[in-house]
N, CA, C and O atoms as a GROMACS GRO file, in nm:
protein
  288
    1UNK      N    1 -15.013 -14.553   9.802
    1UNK     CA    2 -14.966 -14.603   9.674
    1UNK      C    3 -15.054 -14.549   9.562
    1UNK      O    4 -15.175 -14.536   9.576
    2UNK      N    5 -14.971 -14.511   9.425
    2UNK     CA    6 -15.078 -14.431   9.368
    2UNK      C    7 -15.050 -14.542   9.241
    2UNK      O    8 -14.936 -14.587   9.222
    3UNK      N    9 -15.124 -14.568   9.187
    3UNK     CA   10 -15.164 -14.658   9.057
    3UNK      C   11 -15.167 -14.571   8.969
    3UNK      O   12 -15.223 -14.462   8.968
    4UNK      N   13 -15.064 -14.655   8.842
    4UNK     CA   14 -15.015 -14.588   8.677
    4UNK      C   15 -15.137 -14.565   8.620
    4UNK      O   16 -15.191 -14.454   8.612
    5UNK      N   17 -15.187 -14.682   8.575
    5UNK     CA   18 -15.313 -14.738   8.473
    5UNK      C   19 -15.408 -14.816   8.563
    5UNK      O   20 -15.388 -14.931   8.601
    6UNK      N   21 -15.522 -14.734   8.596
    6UNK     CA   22 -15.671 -14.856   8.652
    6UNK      C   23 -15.728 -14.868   8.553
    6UNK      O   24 -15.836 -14.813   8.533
    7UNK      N   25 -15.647 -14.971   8.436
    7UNK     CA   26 -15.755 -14.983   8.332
    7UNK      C   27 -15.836 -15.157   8.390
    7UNK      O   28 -15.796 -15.224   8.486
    8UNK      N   29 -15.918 -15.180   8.325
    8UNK     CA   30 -16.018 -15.281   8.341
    8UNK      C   31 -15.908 -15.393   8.237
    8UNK      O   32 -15.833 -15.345   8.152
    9UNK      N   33 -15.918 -15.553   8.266
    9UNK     CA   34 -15.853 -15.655   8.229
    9UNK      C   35 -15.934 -15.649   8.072
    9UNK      O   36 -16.047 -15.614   8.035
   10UNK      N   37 -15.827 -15.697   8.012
   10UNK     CA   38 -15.919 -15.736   7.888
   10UNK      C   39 -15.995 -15.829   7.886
   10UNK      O   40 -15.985 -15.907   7.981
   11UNK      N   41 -16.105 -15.858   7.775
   11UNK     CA   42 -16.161 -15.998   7.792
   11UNK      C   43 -16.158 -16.067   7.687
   11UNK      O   44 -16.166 -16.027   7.571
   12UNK      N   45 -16.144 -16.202   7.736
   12UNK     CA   46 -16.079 -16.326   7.627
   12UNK      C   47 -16.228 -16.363   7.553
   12UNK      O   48 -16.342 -16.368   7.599
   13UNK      N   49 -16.179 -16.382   7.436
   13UNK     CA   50 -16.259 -16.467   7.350
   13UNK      C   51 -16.279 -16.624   7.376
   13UNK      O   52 -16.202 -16.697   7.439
   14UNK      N   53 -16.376 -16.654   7.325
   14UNK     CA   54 -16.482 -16.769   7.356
   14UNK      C   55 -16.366 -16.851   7.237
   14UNK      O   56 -16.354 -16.806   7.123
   15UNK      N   57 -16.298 -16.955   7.278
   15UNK     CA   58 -16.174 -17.012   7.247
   15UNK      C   59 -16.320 -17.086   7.112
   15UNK      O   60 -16.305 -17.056   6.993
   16UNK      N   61 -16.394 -17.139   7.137
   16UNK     CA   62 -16.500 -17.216   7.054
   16UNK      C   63 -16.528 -17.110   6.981
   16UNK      O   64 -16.486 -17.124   6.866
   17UNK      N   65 -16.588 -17.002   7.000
   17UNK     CA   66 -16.624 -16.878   6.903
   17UNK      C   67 -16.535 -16.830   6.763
   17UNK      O   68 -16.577 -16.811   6.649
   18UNK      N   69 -16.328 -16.812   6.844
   18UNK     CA   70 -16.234 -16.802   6.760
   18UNK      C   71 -16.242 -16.914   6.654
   18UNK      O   72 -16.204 -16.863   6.549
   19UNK      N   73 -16.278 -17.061   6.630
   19UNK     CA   74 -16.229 -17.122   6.551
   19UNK      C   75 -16.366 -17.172   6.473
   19UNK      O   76 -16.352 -17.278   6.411
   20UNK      N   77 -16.519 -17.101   6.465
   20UNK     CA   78 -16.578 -17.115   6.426
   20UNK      C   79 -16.601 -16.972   6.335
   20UNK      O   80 -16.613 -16.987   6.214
   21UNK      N   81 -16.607 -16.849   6.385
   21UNK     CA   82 -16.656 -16.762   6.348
   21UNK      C   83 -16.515 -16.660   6.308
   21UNK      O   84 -16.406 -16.687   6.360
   22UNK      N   85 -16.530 -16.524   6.197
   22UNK     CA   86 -16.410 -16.448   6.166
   22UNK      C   87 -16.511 -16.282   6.146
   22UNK      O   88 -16.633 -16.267   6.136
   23UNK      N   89 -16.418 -16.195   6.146
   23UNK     CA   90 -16.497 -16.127   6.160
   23UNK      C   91 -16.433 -16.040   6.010
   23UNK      O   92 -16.313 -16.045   5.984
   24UNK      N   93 -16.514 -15.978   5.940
   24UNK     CA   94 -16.490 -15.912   5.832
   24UNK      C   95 -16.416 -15.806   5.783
   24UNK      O   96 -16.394 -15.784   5.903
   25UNK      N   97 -16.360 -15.725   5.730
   25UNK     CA   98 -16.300 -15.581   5.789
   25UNK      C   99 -16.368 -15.484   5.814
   25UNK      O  100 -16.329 -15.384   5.874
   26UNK      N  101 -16.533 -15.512   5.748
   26UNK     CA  102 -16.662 -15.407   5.779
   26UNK      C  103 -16.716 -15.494   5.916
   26UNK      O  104 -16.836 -15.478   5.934
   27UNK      N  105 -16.669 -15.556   5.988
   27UNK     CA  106 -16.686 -15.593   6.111
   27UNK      C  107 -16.782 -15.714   6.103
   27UNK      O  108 -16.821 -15.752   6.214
   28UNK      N  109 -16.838 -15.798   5.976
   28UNK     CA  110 -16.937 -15.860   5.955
   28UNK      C  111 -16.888 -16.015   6.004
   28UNK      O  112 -16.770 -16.040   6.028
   29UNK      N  113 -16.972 -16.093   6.012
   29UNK     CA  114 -16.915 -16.203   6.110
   29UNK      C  115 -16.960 -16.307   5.994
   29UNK      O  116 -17.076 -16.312   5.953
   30UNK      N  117 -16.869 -16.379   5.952
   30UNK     CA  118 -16.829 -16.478   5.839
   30UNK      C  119 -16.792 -16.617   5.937
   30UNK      O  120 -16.722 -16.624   6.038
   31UNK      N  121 -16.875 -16.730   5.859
   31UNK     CA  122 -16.892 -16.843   5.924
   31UNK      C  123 -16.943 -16.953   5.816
   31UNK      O  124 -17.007 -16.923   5.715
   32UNK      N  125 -16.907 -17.073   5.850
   32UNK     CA  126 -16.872 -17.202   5.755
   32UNK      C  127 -16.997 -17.226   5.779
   32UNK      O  128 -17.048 -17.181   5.881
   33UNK      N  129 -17.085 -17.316   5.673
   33UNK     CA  130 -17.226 -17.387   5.725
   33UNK      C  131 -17.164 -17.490   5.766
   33UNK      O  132 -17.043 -17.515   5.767
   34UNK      N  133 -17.292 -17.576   5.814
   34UNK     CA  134 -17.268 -17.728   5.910
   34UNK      C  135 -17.315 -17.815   5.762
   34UNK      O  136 -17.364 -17.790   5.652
   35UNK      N  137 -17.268 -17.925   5.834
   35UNK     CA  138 -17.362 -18.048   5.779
   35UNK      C  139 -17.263 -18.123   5.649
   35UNK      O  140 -17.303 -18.214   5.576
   36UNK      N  141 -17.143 -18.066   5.645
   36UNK     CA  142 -17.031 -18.083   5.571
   36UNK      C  143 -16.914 -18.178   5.593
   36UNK      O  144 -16.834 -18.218   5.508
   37UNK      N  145 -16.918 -18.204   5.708
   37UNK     CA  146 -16.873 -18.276   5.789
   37UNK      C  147 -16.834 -18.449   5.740
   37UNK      O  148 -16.726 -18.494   5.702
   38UNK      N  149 -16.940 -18.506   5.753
   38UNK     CA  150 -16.958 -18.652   5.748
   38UNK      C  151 -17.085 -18.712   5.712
   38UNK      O  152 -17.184 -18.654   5.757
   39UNK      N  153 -17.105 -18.817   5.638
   39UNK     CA  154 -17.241 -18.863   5.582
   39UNK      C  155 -17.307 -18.781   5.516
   39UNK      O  156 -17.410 -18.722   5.548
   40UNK      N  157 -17.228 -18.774   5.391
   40UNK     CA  158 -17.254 -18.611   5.257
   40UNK      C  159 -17.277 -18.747   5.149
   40UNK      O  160 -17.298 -18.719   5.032
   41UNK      N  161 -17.272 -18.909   5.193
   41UNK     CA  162 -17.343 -18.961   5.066
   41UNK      C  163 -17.474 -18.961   5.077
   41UNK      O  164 -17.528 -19.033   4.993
   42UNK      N  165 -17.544 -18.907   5.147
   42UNK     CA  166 -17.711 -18.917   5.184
   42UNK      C  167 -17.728 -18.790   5.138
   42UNK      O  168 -17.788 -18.781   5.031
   43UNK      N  169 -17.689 -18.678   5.196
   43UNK     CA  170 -17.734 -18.553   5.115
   43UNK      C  171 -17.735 -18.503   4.963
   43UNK      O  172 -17.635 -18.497   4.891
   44UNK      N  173 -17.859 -18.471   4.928
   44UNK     CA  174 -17.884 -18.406   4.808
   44UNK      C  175 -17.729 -18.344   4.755
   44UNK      O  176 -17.638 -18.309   4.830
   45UNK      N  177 -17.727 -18.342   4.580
   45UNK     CA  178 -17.600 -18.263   4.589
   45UNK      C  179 -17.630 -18.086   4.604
   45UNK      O  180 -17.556 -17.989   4.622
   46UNK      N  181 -17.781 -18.102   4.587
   46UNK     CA  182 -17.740 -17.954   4.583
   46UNK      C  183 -17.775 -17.861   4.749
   46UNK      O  184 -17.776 -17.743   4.785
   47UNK      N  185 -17.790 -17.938   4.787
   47UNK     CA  186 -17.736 -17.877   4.904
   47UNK      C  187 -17.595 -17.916   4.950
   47UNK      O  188 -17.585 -17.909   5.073
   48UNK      N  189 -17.489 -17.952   4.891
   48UNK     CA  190 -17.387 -17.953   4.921
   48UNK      C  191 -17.293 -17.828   4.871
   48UNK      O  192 -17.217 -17.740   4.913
   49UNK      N  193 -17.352 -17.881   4.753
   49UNK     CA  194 -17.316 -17.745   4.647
   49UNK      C  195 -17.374 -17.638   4.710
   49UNK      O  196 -17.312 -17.532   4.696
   50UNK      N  197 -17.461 -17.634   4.768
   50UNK     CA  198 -17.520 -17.413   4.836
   50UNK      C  199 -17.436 -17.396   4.934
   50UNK      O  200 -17.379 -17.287   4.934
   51UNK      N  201 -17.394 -17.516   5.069
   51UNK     CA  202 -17.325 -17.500   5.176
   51UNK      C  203 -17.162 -17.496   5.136
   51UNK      O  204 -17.088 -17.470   5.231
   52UNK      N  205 -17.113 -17.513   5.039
   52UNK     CA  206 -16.956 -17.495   4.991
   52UNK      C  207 -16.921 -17.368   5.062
   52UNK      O  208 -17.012 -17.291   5.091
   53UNK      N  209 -16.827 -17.348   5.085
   53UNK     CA  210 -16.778 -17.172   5.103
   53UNK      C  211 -16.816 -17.134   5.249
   53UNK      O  212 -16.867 -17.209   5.332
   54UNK      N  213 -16.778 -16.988   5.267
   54UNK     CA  214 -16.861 -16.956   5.372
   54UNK      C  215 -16.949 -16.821   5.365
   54UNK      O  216 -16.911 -16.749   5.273
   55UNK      N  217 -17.056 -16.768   5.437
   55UNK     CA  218 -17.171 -16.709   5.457
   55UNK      C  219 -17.166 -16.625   5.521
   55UNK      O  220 -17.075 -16.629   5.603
   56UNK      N  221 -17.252 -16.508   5.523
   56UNK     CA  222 -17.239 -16.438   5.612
   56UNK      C  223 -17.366 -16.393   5.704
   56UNK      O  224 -17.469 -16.347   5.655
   57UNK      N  225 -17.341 -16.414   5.862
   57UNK     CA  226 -17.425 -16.384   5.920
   57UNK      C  227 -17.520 -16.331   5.938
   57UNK      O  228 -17.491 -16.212   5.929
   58UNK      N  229 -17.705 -16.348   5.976
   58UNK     CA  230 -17.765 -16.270   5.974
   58UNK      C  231 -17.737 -16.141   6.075
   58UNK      O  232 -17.684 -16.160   6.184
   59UNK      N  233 -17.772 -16.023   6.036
   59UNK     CA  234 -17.708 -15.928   6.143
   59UNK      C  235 -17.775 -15.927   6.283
   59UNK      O  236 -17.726 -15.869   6.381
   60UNK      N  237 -17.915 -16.011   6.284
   60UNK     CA  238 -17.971 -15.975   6.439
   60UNK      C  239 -17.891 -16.091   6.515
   60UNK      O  240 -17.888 -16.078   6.637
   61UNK      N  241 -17.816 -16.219   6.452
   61UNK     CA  242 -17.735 -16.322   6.489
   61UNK      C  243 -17.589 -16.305   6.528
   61UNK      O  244 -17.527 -16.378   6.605
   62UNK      N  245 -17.544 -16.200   6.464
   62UNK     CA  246 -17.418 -16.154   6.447
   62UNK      C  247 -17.351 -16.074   6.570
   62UNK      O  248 -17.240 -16.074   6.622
   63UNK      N  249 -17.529 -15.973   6.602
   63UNK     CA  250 -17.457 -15.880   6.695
   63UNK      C  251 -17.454 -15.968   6.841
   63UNK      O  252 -17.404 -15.917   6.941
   64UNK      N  253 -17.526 -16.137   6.843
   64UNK     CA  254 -17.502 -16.170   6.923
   64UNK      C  255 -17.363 -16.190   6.968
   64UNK      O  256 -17.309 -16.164   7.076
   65UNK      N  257 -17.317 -16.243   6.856
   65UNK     CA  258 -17.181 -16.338   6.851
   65UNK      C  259 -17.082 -16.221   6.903
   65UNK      O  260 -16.984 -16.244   6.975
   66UNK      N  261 -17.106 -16.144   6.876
   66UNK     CA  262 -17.008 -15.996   6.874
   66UNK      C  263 -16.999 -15.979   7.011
   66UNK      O  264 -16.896 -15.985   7.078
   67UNK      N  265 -17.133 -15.954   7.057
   67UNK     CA  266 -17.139 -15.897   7.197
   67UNK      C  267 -17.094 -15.971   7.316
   67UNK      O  268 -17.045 -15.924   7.418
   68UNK      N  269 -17.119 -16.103   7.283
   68UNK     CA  270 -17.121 -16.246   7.393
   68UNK      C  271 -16.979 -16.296   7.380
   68UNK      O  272 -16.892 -16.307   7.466
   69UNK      N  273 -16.976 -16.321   7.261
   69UNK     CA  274 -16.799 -16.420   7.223
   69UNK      C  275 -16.668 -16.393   7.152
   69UNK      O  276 -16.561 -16.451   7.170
   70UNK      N  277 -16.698 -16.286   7.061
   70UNK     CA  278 -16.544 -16.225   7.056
   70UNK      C  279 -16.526 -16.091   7.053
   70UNK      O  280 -16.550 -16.006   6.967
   71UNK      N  281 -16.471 -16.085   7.182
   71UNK     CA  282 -16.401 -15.928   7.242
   71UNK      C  283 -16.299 -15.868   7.183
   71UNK      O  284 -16.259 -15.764   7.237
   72UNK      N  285 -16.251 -15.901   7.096
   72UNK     CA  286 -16.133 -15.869   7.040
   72UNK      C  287 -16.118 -15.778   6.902
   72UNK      O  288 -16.006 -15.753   6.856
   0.00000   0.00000   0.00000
């Protein structure tokens, strides 16, 4: 029997990775801060106000995320 395609399976993304992290069109990995969540009447405002929006990864952090959790 002779086989079409021996390509290798793809590999799935870290289902937790997809709905935390996005990746940029320069490939940069864009991500929400924490702490936004719940019990924001105790926090300072201005750290509410810096964490608004989202951020972008440090790159020695990034190429983790890249390498480990989304294959895609």
């Amino acid at each position: 029997m002779r086989q079409k395609d021996a390509k290798m399976p793809k590999l799935k993304s870290k289902s937790s990775a997809k709905k935390r992290f996005r990746l940029t069109a320069k490939g940069k990995v864009r991500f929400y801060s924490a702490r936004l969540r719940h019990n924001t009447a105790r926090r300072p405002q201005k750290m509410k106000r810096q964490n608004r929006g989202s951020q972008l990864m440090a790159a020695a952090d990034a190429k983790v995320v890249r390498r480990n959790y989304l294959h895609s």
